[in-house]
SERO-86236 format. One record per residue (C-alpha): residue in three letters; x, y, z. Coordinates in pm, whole numbers, plus 50000, padded with zeros to 5 digits. Layout:
# residues N
ALAXYZ;...
END
This chain:
# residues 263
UNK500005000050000;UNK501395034049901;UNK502325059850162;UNK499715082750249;UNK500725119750126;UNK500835135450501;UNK503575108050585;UNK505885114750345;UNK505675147350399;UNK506035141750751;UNK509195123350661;UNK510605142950453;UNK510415174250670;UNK512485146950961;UNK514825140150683;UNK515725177150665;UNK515655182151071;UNK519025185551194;UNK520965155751354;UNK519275137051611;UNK521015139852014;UNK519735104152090;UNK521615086451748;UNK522005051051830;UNK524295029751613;UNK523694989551624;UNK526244960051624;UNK526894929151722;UNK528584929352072;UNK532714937952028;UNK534544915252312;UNK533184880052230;UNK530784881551905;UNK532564904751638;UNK533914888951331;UNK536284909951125;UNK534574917550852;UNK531404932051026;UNK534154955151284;UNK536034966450994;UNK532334980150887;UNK531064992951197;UNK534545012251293;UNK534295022750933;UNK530795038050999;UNK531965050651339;UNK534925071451164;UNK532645089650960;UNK530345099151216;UNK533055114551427;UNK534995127951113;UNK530985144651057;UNK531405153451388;UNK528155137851479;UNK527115126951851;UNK525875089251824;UNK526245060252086;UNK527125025052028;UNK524665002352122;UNK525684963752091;UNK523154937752040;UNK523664902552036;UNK521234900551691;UNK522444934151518;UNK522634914751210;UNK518744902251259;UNK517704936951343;UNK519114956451034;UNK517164962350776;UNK519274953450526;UNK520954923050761;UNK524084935550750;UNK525704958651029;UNK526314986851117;UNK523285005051129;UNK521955035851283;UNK518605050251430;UNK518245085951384;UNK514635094351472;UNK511995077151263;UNK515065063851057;UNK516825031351039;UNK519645032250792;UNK522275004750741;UNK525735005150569;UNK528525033950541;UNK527415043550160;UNK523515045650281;UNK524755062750584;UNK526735084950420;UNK524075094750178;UNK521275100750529;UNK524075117850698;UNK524535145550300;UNK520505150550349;UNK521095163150719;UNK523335188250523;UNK526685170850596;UNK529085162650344;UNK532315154950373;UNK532785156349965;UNK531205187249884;UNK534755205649775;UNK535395176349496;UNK534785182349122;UNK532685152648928;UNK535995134248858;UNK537065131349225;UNK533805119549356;UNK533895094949059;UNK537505081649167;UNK536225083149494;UNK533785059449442;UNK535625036749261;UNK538265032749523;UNK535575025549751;UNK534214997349504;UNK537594980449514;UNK538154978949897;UNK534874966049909;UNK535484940549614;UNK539174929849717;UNK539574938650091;UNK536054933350256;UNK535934896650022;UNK539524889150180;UNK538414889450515;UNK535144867850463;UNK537684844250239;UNK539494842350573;UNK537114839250844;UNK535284816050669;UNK537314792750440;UNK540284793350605;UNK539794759550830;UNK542844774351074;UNK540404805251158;UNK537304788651090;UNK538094764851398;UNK539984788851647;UNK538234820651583;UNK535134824351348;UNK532824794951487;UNK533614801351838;UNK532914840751827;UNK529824835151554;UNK528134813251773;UNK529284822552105;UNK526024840352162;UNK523564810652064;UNK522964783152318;UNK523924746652199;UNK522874730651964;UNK521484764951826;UNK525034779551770;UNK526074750951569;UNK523214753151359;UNK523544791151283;UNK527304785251202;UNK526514759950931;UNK523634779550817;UNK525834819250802;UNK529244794350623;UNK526004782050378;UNK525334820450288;UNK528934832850292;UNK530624802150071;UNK527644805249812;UNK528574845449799;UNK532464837449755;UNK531614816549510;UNK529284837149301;UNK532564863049326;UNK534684837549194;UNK536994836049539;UNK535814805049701;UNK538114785549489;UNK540994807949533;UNK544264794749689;UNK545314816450004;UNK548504824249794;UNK545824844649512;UNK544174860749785;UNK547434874449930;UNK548074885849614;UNK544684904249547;UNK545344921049917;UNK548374932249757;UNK547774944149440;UNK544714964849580;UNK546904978349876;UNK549364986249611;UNK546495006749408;UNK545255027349753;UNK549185035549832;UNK549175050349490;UNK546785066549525;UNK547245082749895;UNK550775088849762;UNK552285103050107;UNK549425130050162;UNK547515128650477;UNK544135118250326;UNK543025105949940;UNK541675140349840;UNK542595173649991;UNK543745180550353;UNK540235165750497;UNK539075133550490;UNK536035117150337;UNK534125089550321;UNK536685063950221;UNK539315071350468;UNK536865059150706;UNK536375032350468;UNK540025022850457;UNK540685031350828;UNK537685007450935;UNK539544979050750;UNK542914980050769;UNK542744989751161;UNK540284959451193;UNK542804937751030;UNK546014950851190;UNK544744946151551;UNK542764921451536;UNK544334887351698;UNK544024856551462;UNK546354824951440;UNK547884836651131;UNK547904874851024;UNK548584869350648;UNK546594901050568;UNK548484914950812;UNK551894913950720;UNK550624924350341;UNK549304960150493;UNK552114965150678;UNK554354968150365;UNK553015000550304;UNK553935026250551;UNK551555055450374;UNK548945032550478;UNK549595024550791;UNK550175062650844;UNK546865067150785;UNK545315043150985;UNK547175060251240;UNK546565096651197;UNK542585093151223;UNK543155066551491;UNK544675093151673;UNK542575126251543;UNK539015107351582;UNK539285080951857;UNK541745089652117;UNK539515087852399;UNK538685050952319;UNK541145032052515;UNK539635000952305;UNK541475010551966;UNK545015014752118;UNK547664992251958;
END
């Protein structure tokens, strides 16, 4: 049924309000549940808020993932609205009259969003590849933490089911057949393109940065601290000293109050 006229107006007018004081962003619980992937995202989405310098709180739930609407996390409730993922985020956050882009010409935003494209096509595929075909990680880290907050036998049951959905998506991509050798190498190549690319400035356009900093700072933080029996991802970013650079200029600059994301 189509949305009676007075709502949307009534939303619209919201969507133009200025930012919410009682922002609440959603996902899964940090200490015991996170899997990489999902906290590269969320600190990802968490760097652009404070980069936006926007008030929100972080509120962890042990079925985030159930509770988004898209069923992926992060997401965010700003007033009437529940919005999931940095690039939907990012595009609630530019109709509150926030941008963090609005100084690049066509060409930069188009670059921009390319960039973004590839960290999510090489990087954020990596670290599912990892977590979830890797038998090493599978066993020590992924099944334990994925299902730490089910009782048994539920928690084995919603591991086999979220491997299900994550092997058939690595294998529409054409990575679930991949040796960990080509993966490596992807890593490389596309940490390879982003050091190009930052090329020894402080951010990837201009002296501020945007959307994919946060992007790229969400990741590669999430993947340098983050313990795991073997840290082949790892040892690929740190080969690029720009990079890591970054990752810890807007540690520093965004979240230095948050004992949690010291080194």
């Amino acid at each position: 049924m189509p949305t009676p006229l007075i709502d949307r107006i009534s939303i619209a007018q919201e969507a133009q309000e200025p930012w919410p004081k009682d922002v609440k962003l959603f996902q899964p619980y940090e200490v015991e549940q996170i899997l990489l992937p999902d906290n590269a995202n969320c600190l990802a989405v968490q760097a652009f808020l404070k980069m936006c310098n926007l008030h929100f709180q972080v509120e962890p739930r042990a079925n985030a993932e159930a509770m988004s609407p898209t069923g992926k996390v992060p997401f965010i409730k700003a007033g009437r609205f529940v919005t999931a993922e940095l690039e939907a985020i990012v595009q609630f956050v530019n109709g509150k009259g926030k941008s963090l882009t609005d100084k690049l010409d066509s060409e930069q935003k188009s670059n921009l969003r390319a960039y973004m494209i590839l960290v999510r096509n090489v990087i954020e595929i990596a670290e599912l590849y990892m977590c979830w075909v890797d038998k090493e990680i599978y066993n020590e880290v992924t099944s334990i933490r994925h299902g730490s907050v089910y009782p048994w036998p539920l928690n084995h049951f919603q591991n086999r089911e979220k491997k299900k959905q994550i092997v058939k998506k690595l294998k529409l991509l054409g990575w679930y057949n991949k040796s960990l050798q080509e993966v490596r190498q992807e890593v490389q190549l596309c940490c390879e393109a982003l050091s190009v690319r930052l090329d020894n400035k402080s951010y990837f356009f201009m002296d501020s940065p945007t959307e994919l900093d946060a992007l790229v700072f969400g990741h590669l933080f999430t993947i340098l601290t983050t313990p795991l029996p073997r840290n082949d991802l790892a040892e690929i970013v740190r080969r690029y000293p720009s990079l890591i650079n970054l990752v810890k200029k807007i540690e520093s600059q965004y979240f230095k109050k948050d004992t949690k994301l010291q080194y």
